[in-house]
C-alpha positions in Angstrom: -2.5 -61.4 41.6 -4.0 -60.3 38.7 -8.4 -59.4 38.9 -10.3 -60.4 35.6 -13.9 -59.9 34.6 -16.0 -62.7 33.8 -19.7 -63.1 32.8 -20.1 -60.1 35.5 -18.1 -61.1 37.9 -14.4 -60.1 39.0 -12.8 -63.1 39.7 -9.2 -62.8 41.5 -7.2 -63.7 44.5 -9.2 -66.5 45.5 -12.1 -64.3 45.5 -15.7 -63.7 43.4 -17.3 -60.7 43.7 -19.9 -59.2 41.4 -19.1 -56.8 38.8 -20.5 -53.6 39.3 -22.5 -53.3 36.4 -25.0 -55.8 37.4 -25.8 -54.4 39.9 -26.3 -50.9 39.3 -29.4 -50.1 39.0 -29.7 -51.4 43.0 -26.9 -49.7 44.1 -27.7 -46.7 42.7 -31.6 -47.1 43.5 -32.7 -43.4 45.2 -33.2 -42.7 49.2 -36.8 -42.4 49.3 -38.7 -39.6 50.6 -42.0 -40.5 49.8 -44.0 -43.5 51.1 -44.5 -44.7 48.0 -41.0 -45.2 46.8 -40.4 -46.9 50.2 -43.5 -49.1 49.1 -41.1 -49.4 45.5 -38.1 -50.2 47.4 -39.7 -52.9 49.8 -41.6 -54.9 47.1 -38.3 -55.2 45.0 -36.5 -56.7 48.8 -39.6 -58.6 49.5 -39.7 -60.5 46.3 -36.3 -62.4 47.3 -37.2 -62.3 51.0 -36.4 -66.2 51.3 -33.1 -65.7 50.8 -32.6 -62.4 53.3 -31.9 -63.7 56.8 -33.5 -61.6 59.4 -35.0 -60.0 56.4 -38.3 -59.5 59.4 -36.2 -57.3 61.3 -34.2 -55.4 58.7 -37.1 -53.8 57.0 -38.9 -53.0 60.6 -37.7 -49.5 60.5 -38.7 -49.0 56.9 -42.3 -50.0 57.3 -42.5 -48.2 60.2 -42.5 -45.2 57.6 -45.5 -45.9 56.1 -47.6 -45.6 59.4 -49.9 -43.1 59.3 -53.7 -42.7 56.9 -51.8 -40.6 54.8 -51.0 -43.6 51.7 -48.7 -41.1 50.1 -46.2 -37.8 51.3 -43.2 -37.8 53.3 -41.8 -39.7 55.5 -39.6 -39.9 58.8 -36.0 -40.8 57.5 -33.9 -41.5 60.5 -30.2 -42.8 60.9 -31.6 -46.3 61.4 -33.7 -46.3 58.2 -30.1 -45.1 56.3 -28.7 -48.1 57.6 -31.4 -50.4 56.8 -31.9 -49.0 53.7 -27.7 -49.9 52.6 -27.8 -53.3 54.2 -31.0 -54.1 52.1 -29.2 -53.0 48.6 -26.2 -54.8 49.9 -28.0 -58.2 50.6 -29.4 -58.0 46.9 -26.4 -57.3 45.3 -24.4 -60.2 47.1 -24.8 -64.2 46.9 -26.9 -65.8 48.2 -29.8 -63.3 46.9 -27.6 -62.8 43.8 -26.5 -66.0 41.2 -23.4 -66.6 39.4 -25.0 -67.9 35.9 -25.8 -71.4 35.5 -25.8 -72.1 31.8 -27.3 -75.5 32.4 -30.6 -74.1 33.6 -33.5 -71.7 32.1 -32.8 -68.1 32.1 -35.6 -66.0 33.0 -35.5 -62.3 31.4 -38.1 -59.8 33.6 -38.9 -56.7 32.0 -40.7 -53.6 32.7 -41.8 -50.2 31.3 -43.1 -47.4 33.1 -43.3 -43.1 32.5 -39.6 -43.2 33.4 -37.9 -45.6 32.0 -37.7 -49.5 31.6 -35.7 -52.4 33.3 -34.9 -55.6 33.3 -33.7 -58.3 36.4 -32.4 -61.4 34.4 -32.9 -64.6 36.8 -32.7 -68.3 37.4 -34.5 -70.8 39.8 -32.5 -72.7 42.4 -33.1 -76.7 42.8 -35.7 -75.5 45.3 -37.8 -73.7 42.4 -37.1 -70.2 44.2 -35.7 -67.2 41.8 -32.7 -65.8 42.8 -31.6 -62.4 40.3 -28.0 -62.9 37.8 -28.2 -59.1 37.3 -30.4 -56.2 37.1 -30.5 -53.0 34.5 -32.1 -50.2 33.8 -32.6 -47.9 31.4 -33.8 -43.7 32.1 -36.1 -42.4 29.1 -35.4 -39.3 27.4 -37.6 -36.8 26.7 -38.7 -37.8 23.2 -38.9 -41.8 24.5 -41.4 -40.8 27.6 -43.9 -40.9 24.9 -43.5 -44.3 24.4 -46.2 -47.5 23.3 -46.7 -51.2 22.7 -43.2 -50.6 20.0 -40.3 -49.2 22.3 -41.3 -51.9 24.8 -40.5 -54.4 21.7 -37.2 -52.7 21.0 -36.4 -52.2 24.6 -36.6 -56.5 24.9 -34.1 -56.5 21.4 -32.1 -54.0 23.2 -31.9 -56.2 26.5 -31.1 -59.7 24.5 -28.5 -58.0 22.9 -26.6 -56.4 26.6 -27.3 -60.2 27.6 -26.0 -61.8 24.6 -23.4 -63.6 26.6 -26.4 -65.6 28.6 -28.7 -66.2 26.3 -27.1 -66.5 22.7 -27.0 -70.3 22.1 -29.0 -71.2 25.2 -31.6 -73.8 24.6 -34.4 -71.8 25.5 -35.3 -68.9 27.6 -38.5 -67.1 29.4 -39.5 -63.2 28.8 -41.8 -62.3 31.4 -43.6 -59.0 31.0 -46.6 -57.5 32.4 -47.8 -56.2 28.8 -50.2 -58.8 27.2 -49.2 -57.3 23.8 -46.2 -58.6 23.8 -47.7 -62.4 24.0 -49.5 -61.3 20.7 -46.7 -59.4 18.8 -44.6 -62.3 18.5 -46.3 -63.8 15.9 -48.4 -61.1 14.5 -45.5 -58.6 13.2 -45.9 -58.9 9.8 -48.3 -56.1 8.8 -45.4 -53.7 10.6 -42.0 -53.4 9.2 -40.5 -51.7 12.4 -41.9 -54.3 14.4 -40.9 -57.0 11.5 -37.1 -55.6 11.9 -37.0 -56.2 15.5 -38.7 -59.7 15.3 -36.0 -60.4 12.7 -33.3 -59.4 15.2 -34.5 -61.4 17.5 -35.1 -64.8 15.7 -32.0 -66.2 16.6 -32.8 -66.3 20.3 -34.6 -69.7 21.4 -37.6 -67.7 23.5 -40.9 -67.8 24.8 -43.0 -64.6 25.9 -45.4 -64.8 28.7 -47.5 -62.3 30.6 -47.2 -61.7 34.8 -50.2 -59.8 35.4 -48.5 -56.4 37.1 -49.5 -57.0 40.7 -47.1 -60.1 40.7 -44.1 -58.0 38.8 -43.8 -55.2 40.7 -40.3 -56.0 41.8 -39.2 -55.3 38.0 -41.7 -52.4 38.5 -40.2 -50.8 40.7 -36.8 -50.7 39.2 -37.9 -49.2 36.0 -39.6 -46.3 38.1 -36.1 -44.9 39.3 -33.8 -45.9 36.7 -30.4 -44.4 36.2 -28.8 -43.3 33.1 -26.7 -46.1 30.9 
């Protein structure tokens, strides 16, 4: 029987698994050797921690890392924290932690921009009102785009509505969420700019509303965009 690709999924032999490509950028996130990108790794895992069973006892060995007065240097990585380190990525990257689209509900589109790089975790709310991720994506900077500013975080949300045009072209409306107030602002105040005026423009056919997450409550995206992996 014949596999097929749909809306990032591979649907075949009575099976739905996702595609790859959504999830990427958590498959391919780094081992750490620091404690704080075990800090990273455990604030993306604890923001859908309602939907990891035993999620208590899985990350006990990773935690246990970060013991010490030391906030920062490296870390103890043992056998056990390899394997609770893979069953952690594999828990995101599977149902029930990650959705297959519903296209009669709100998509929400996270992004983030950091030194290295940007990302994004596209998501939808259950009938319980908790998130649960579609995909994730993430983006590494080159050299000349690590100098970056309130502008390639506006192109970098064109960029992402175009990868997800299949999800949000035609939907009735859907939520940007980023942690850079600007953003809130630059919406309707682009017309002094024409760089920024071309991107608006590109994105006027979307239905969307931009609104700020102060950072401390979008550090899950944050931490993606940190150790991002080339497209």
């Amino acid at each position: 029987m014949f596999r097929v690709k749909y809306l990032g999924h591979i649907v075949g032999r009575g099976i739905r698994t996702p595609n790859e490509v959504k999830v990427k950028a958590v498959l391919d996130f780094p081992v750490p050797t620091t404690k704080s990108q075990v800090r990273a790794f455990l604030v993306l895992a604890g923001y859908y921690n309602h939907c990891i069973p035993m999620f208590s006892s899985i990350v006990a060995l990773l935690t246990g890392t970060l013991k010490g007065k030391l906030r920062r240097g490296k870390i103890n990585w043992t056998e056990e924290c390899i394997r609770a380190f893979k069953e952690l990525k594999d828990k995101l990257s599977q149902q029930p932690i990650l959705y297959v689209p519903d296209f009669n509900k709100e998509f929400i589109l996270q992004t983030d921009a950091s030194n290295s790089g940007m990302s994004v975790i596209l998501a939808q709310k259950d009938d319980n009102d908790k998130e649960h991720p579609v995909l994730y994506l993430s983006k590494k900077f080159s050299g000349s785009e690590k100098v970056f500013c309130y502008r390639k975080r506006m192109r970098w949300h064109n960029i992402c509505c175009k990868k997800l045009q299949c999800y949000l072209d035609g939907h009735t409306k859907f939520l940007i969420i980023t942690d850079h107030n600007p953003l809130v602002w630059l919406k309707n105040n682009v017309s002094r700019n024409p760089r920024l005026m071309r991107w608006a423009l590109a994105l006027q056919p979307y239905n969307y509303t931009v609104v700020h997450r102060s950072g401390k409550n979008h550090k899950h995206v944050d931490a993606l965009s940190r150790t991002p992996w080339p497209d």
